[in-house]
Backbone as a printed PyTorch tensor [residue, N CA C, xyz], in Angstrom:
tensor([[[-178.0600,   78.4520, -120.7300],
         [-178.5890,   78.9070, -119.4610],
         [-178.7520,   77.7180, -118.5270]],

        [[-178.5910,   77.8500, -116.9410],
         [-178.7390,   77.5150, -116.1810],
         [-180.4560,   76.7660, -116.1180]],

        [[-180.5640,   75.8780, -115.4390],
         [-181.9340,   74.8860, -114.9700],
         [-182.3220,   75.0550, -114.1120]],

        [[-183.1070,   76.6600, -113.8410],
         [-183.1880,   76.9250, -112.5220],
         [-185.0610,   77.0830, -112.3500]],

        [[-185.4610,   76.9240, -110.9230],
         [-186.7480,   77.0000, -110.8550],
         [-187.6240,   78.4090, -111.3690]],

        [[-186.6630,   79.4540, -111.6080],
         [-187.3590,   80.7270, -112.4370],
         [-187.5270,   80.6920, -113.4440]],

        [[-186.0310,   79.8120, -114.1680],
         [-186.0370,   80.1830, -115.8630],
         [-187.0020,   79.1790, -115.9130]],

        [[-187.6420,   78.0600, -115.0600],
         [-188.5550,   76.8480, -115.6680],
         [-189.8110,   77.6980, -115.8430]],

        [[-190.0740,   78.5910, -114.9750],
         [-191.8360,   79.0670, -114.6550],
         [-191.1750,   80.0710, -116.2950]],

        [[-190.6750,   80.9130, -116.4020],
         [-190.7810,   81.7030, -117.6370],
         [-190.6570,   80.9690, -118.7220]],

        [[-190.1310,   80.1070, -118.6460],
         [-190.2280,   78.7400, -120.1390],
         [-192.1690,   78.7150, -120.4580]],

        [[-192.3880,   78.1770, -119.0820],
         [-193.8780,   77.4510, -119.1720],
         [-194.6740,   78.3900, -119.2180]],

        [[-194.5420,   80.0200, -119.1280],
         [-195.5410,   80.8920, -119.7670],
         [-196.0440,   81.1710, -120.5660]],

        [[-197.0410,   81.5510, -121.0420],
         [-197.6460,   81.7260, -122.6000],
         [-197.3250,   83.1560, -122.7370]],

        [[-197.3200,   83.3630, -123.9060],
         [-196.7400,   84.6090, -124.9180],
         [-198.0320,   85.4630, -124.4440]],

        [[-197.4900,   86.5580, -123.3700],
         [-198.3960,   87.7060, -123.2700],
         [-198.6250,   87.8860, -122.0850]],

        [[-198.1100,   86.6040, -120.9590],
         [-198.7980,   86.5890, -120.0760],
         [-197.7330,   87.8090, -119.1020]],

        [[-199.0840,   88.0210, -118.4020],
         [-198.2720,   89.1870, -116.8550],
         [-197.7240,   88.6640, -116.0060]],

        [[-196.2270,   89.9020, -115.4620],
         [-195.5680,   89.5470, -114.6280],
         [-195.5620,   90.6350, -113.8670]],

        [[-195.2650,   90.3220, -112.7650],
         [-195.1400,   91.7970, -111.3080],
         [-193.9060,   92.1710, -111.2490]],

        [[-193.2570,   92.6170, -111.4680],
         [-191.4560,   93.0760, -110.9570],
         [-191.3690,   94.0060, -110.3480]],

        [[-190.6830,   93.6450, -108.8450],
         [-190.4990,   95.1440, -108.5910],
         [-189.1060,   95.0210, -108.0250]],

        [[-188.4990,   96.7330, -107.7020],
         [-187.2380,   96.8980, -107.8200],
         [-186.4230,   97.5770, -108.7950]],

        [[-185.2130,   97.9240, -109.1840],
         [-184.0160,   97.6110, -107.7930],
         [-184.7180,   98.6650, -106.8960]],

        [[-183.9480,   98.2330, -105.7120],
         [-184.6230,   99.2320, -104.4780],
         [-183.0770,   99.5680, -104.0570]],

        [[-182.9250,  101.1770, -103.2350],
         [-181.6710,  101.2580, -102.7550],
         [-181.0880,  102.9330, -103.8700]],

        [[-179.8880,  103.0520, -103.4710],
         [-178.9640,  103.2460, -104.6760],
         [-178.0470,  102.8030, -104.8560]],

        [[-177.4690,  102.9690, -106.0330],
         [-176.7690,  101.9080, -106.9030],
         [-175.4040,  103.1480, -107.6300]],

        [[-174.7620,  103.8420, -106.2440],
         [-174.1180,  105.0630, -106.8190],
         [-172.9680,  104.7880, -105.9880]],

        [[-171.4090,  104.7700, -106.2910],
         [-170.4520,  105.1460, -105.4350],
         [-170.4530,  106.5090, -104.8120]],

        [[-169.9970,  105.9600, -102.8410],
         [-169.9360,  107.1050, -102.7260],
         [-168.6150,  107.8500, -102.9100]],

        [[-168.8750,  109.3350, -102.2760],
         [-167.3300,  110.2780, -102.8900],
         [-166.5200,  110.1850, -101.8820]],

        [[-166.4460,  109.3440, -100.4840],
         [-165.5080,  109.5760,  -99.1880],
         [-164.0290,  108.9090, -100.0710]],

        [[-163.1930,  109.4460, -100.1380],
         [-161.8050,  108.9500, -101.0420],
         [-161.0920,  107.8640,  -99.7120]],

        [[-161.0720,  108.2030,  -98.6500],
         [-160.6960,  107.2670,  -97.2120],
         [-161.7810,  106.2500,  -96.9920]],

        [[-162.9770,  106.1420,  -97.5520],
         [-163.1280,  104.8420,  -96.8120],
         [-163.9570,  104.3730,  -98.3270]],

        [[-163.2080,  102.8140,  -97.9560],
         [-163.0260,  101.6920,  -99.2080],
         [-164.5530,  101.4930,  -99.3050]],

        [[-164.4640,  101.1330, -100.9870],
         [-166.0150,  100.8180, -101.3590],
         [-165.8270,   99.2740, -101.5180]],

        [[-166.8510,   98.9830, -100.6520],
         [-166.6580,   97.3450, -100.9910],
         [-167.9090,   96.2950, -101.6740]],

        [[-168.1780,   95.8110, -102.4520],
         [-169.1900,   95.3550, -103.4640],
         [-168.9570,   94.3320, -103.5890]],

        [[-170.6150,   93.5610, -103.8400],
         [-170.5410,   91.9720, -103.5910],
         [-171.3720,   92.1300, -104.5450]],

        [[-170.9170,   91.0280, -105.5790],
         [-171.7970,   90.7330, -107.2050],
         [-172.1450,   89.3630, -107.0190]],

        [[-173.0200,   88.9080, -107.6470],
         [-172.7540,   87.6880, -108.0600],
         [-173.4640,   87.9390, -109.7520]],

        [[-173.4450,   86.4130, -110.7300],
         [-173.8340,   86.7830, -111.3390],
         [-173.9520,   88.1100, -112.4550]],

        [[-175.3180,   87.9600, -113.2140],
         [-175.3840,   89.0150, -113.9200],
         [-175.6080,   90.4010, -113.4400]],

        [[-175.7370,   90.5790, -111.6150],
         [-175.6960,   91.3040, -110.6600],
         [-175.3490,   92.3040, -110.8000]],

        [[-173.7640,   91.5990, -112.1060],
         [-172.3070,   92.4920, -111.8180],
         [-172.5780,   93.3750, -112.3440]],

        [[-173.5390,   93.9920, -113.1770],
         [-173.5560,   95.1820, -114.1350],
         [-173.8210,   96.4860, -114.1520]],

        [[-174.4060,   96.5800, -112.7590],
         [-174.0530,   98.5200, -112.5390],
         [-173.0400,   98.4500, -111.3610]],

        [[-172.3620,   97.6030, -111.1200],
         [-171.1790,   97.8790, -110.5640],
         [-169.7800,   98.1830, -111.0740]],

        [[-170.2120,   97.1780, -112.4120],
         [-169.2600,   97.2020, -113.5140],
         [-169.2660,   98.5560, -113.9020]],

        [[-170.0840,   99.2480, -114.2070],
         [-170.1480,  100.6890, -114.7710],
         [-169.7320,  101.3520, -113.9470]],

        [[-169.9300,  101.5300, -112.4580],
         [-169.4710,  102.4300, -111.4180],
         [-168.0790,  102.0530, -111.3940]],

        [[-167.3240,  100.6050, -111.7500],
         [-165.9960,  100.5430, -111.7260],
         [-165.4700,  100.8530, -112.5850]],

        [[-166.5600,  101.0920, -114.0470],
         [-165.4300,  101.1950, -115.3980],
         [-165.0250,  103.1900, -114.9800]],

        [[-166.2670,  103.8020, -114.4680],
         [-165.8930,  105.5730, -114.5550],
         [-165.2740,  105.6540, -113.1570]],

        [[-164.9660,  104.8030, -112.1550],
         [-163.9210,  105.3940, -111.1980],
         [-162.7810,  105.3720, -111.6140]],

        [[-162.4350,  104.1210, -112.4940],
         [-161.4340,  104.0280, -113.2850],
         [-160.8710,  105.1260, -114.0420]],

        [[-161.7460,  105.2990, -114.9830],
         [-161.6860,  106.0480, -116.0560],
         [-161.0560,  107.3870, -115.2840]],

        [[-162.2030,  107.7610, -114.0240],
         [-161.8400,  109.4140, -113.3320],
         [-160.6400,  109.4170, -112.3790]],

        [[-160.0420,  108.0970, -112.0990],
         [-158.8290,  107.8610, -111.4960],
         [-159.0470,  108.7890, -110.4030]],

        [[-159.8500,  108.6140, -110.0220],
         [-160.1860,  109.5770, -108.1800],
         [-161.2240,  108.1180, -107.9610]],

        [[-161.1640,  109.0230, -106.3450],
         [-162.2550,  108.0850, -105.6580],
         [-161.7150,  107.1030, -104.8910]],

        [[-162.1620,  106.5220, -103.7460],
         [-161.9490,  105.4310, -102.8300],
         [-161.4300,  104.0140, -103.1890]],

        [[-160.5600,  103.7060, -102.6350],
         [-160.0850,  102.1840, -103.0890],
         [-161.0900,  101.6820, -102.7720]],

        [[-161.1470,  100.5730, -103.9860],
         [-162.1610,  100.0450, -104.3270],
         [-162.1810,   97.8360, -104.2200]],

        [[-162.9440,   97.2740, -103.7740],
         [-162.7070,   95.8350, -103.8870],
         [-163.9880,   95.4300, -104.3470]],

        [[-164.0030,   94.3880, -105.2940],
         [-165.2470,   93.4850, -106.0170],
         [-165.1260,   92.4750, -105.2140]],

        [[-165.8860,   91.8000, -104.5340],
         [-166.2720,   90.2310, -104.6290],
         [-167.3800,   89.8300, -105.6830]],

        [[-166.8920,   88.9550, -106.5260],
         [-167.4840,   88.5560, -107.6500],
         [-167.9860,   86.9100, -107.6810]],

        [[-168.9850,   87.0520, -107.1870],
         [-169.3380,   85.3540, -107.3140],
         [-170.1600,   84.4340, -108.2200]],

        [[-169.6290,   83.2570, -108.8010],
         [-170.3340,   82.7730, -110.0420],
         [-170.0580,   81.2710, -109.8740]],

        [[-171.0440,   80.3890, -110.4760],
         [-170.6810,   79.1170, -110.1910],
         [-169.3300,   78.5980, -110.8710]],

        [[-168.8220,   79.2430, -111.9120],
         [-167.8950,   79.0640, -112.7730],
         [-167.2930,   80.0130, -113.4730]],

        [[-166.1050,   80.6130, -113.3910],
         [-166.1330,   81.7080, -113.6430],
         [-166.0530,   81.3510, -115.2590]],

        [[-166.2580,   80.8860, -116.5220],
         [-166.5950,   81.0300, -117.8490],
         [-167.6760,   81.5860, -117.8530]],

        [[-169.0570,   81.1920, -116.8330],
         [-170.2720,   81.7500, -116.6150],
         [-169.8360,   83.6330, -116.2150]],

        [[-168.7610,   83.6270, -115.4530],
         [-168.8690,   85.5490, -115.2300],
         [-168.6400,   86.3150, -116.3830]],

        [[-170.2600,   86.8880, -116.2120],
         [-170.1180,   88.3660, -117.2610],
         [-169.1630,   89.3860, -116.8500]],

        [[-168.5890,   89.5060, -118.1520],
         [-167.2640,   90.7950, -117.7480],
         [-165.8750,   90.7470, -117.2480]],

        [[-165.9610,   89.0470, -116.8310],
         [-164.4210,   89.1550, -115.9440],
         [-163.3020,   89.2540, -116.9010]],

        [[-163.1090,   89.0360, -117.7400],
         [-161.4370,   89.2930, -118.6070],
         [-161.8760,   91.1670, -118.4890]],

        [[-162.9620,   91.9470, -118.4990],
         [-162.7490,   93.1510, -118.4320],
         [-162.7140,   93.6460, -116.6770]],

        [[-162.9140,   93.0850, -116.0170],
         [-162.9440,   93.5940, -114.7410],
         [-161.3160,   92.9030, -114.3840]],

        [[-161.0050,   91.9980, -114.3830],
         [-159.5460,   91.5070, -114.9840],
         [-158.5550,   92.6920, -115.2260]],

        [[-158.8930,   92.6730, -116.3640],
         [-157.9100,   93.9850, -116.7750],
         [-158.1360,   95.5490, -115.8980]],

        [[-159.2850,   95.5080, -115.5580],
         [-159.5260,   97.0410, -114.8620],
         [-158.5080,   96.8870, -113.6620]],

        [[-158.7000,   95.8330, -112.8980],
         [-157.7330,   95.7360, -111.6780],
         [-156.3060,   95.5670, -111.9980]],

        [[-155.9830,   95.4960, -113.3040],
         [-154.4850,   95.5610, -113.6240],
         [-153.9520,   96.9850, -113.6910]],

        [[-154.7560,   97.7900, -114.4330],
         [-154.5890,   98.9860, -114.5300],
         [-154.4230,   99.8190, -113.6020]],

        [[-155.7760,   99.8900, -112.5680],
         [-155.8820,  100.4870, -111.3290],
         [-155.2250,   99.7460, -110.1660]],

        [[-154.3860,  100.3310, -109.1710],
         [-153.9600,   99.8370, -108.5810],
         [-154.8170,   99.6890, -107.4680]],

        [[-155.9070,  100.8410, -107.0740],
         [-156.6690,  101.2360, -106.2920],
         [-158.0560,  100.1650, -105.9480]],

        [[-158.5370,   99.3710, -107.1920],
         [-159.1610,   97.9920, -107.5930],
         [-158.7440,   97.3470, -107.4620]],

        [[-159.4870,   96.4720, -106.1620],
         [-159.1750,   94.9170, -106.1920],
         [-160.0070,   94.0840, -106.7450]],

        [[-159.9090,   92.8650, -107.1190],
         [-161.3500,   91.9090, -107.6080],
         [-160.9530,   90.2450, -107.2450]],

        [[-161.7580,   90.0790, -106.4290],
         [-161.8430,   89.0200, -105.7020],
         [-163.0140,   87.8650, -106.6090]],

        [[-162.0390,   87.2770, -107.8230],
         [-162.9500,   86.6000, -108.9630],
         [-163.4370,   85.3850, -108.5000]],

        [[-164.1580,   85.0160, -109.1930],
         [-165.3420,   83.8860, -109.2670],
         [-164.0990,   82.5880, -109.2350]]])
């Protein structure tokens, strides 16, 4: 993992202690317009209910052309890309604009 000022404060917590989280806020659903393109910006571990909304448009081969921007400091660090990789090989309708 990354050396970042969040993962430091959750290092330096004691076992038990409270946290506030709130969120996701929004929805997190493709819509059904088949003419106008869905366009999605990941970064990170971000990528993961987008990934799912891309693995079943796939899968249902309907639905709006679709483009990922996928951003990561490195892409060895991107979760999923040899599978989001291959999804855009398959689908012609998927683009993915990788890390």
């Amino acid at each position: 993992m990354r050396d970042t000022a969040f993962k430091r404060v959750l290092k330096t917590m004691p076992p038990g202690a409270e946290i506030k989280i709130e969120g996701p806020f929004g929805s997190m659903t493709l819509h059904r317009k088949s003419t106008r393109p869905a366009v999605m910006l990941a970064g990170g571990i971000g990528i993961t209910p987008f990934r799912s909304m891309l693995c079943q448009a796939v899968k249902a081969d309907a639905g709006p052309p679709l483009l990922l921007f996928y951003s990561n400091r490195r892409p060895e660090d991107a979760a999923f890309l040899a599978e989001l990789q291959e999804l855009a090989l398959r689908c012609p309708r998927f683009t993915l604009v990788p890390p």
